[in-house]
N, C-alpha and C positions, 0 to 999 in steps of 0.2 A: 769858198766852202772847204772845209776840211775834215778829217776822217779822226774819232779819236782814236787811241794808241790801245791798241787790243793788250787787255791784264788779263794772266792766268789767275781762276780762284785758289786761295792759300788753302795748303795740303788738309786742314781741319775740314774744309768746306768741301774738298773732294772723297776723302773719308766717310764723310758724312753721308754725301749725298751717294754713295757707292753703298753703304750699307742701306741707304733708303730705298733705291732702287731696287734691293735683294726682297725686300718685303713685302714688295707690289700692292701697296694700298688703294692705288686704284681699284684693286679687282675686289675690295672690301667695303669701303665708303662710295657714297652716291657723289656727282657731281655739288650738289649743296650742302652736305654735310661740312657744315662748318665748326672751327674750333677759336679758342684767343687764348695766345699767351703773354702769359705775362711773365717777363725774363729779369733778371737779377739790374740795376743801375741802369733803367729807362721810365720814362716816364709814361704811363696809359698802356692800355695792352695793344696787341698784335692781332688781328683778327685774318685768319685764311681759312683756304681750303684746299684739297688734291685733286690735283690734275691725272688728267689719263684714262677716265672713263669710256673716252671715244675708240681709244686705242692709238693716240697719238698725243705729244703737248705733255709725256709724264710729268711732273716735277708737283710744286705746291704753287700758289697763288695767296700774296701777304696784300694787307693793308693798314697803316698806322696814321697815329695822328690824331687830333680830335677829331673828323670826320672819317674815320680807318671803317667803322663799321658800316654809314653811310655808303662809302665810296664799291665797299663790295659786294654788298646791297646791289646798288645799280648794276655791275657785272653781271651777278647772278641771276636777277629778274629786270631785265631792261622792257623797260615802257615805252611805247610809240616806234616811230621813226626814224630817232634821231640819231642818222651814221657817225653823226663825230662825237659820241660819247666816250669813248676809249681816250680819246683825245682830249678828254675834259677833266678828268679821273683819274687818282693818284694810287696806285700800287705797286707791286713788286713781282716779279716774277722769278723762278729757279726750276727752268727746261734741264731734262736729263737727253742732250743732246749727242747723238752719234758722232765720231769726228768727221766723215764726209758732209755733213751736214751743216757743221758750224762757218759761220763766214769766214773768207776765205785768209784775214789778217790773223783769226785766230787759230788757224789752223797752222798756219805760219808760227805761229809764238810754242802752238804744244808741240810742234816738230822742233822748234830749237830749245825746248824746253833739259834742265839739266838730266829731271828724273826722267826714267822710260816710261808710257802708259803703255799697259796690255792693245792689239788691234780692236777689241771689240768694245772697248772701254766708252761708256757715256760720259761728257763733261759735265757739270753744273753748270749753265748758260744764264746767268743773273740779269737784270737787267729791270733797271729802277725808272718809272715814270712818272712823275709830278705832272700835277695838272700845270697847261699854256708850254712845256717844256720838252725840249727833246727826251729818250730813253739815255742811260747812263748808268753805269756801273757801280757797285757797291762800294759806300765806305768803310773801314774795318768795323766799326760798330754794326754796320747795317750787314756786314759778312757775321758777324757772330751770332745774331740775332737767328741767321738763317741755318746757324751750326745748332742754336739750342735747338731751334725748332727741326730741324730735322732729327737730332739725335735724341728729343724728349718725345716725338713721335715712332719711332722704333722701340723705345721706353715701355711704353703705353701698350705699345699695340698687343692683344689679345687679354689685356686687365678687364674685369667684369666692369671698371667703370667705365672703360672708355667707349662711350658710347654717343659719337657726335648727332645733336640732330641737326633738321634742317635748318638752314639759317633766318630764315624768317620766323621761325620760333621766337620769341623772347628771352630765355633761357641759353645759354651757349657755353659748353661744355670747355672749362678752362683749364689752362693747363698753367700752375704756375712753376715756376725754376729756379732751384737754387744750386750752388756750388758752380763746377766750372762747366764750361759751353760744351767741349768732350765727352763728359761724363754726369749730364744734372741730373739731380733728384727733384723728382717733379710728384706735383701733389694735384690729384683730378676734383674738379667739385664745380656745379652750372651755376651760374654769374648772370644778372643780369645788365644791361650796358644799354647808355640810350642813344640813339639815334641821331647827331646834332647834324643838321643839315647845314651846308655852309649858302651863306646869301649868294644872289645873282652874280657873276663875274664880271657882266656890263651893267651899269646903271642905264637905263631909258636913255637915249639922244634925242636932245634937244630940235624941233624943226629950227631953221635961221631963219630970222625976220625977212630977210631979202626975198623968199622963197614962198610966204604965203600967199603972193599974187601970181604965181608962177604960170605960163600958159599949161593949157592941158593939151594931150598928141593920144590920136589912137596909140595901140600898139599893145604887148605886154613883153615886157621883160624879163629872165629869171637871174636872179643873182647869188652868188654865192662866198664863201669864204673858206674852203679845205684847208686841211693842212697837207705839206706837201713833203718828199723824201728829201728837206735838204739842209743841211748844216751851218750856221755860219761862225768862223773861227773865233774863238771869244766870247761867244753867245749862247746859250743852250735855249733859249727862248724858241718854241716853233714856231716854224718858218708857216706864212700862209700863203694864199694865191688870191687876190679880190679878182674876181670875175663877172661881169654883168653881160650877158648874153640876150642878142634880142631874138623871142624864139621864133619868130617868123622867117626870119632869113639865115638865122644861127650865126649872123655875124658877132662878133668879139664887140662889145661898145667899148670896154676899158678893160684894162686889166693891173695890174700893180703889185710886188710882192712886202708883203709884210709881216711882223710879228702876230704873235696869239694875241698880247693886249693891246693891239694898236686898232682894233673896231671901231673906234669914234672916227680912224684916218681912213678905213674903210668906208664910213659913212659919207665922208667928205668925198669918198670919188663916187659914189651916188648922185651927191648933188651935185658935184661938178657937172654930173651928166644934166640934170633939170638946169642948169643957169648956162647949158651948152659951151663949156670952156674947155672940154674936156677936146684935146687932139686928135682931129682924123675923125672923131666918131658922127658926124654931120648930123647930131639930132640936139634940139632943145626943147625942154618940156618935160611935163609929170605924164607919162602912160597911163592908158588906164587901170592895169594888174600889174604886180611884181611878183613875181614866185621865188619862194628862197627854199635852198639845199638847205640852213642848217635853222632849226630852231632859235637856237641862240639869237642869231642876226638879224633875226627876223622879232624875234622878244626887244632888242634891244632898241628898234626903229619903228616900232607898231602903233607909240604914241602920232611919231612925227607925220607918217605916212596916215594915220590916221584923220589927222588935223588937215591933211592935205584930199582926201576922198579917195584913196587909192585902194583897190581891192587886193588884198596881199593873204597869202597863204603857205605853208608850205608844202613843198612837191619835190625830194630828194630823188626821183629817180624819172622826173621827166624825160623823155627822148633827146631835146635839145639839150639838156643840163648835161646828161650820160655822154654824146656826141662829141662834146665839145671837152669832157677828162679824156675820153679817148683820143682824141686827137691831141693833147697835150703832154701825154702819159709819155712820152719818147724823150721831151726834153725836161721832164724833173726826176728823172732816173740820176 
């Protein structure tokens, strides 16, 4: 596992966000007040909002792409239970972070940095996540993008048109930009944009023929699939953790590390467990409940387990499931 190499953002984007910060829009816009722009040689607009209403987390919050508007949708009004949404969901973020605050590589880089920052000085803290993918930092395109918008939001602010509303509105107050990223001439006027939802990330898994006549075992088991704090060199794919826990004894039946798209091989240590080949774990057989942490994992296998009689639900903050991250939380630091 390795660490990537801490970048200072380019002096446009500290400028930038230096003067954003003097504006404090936070203390102007609601937490949903959303806007989109749309920036000079990209393709679809940019859909965010400002951060810092709580009094912590200032910066903006982006999202692009054919599902840009979808994706921050879900951020802003999140439905149910489901803890790994963040993790499923593709955005942007630019924190106006103190320097004792920022990680510790980075703080290293703005001290060897050529130019001086004042001590009190806030950084732009960027930080890109794609859905299945670790966090990572901005390309020069996706740093410009955060120059317009920050500097055609300064632009704006106090014009009679700018008047964002909330983003579940229809309507969504656009900003679009022309000339350069420094200095855009921005033109205000509400846009409507539709919604594309992107399809399921698992397709249903298959039961395996071998497994329809499986014995059945008291018991219930809860299982899960988190993602977990850890990197692997070469790969930006998130790292997972399969864990199937049985909650009566809160033993570990299996466990296994894998990627964000590798759930069908998550599946397969499932049944490993029903066809009992699974090492050390001394049980074979279908239980009769399985409880699952994430949605997802549970959408994906609902046909299979169904086909099988198994009572399956989900229950993210079970006592056994919580127990069992607590106890592991030491070694995926």
């Amino acid at each position: 596992m390795g660490m990537k190499r801490a970048k200072l953002p380019g002096p446009d984007l500290i400028r930038a966000a230096r003067e954003f910060g003097k504006r404090r829009l936070w203390e102007i816009l609601e937490d949903d007040e959303g806007f989109a722009l749309v920036v000079p040689d990209r393709s679809g607009p940019t859909f965010g909002v400002v951060m810092g209403q709580s009094g912590q987390e200032f910066g903006v919050t982006l999202a692009s792409g054919p599902y840009g508007r979808w994706n921050l949708h879900q951020m802003l009004y999140p439905e149910g239970d489901d803890h790994d949404i963040l993790n499923r969901l593709s955005f942007w973020g630019m924190g106006l972070t103190p320097r004792s605050q920022l990680p510790p590589e980075l703080r290293r880089a703005v001290k060897a940095a050529p130019r001086a920052f004042p001590p009190g000085e806030k950084f732009p803290q960027v930080l890109i996540k794609e859905s299945g993918k670790n966090a990572r930092g901005p390309t020069a395109q996706e740093e410009e993008t955060l120059v317009y918008c920050l500097n055609g939001l300064c632009k704006v602010q106090g014009a009679d048109a700018f008047r964002p509303l909330p983003f579940a509105n229809a309507k969504v107050l656009t900003l679009t930009m022309s000339g350069p990223a420094a200095d855009p001439t921005v033109a205000l006027a509400y846009h409507t944009f539709p919604m594309k939802i992107p399809s399921a990330p698992t397709p249903a898994i298959a039961l395996p023929d071998d497994l329809r006549r499986a014995a059945r075992i008291p018991g219930r088991w809860i299982c899960g699939f988190p993602a977990i704090p850890a990197e692997i060199d070469g790969d930006d794919r998130t790292v997972r953790a399969l864990l199937i826990v049985d909650v009566g004894s809160g033993a570990i039946l299996h466990q296994a590390i894998l990627f964000d798209d590798e759930m069908p091989e998550a599946a397969e240590g499932l049944f490993a467990l029903f066809r009992g080949t699974v090492l050390h774990a001394r049980v074979k057989g279908v239980p009769e409940e399985i409880l699952f942490a994430e949605p997802a994992f549970l959408e994906a296998l609902k046909p299979a387990l169904s086909e099988l009689g198994v009572a399956c639900r989900v229950e993210p903050d079970h006592p056994a499931w919580l127990k069992t991250l607590a106890g592991l939380a030491g070694f995926w630091r």
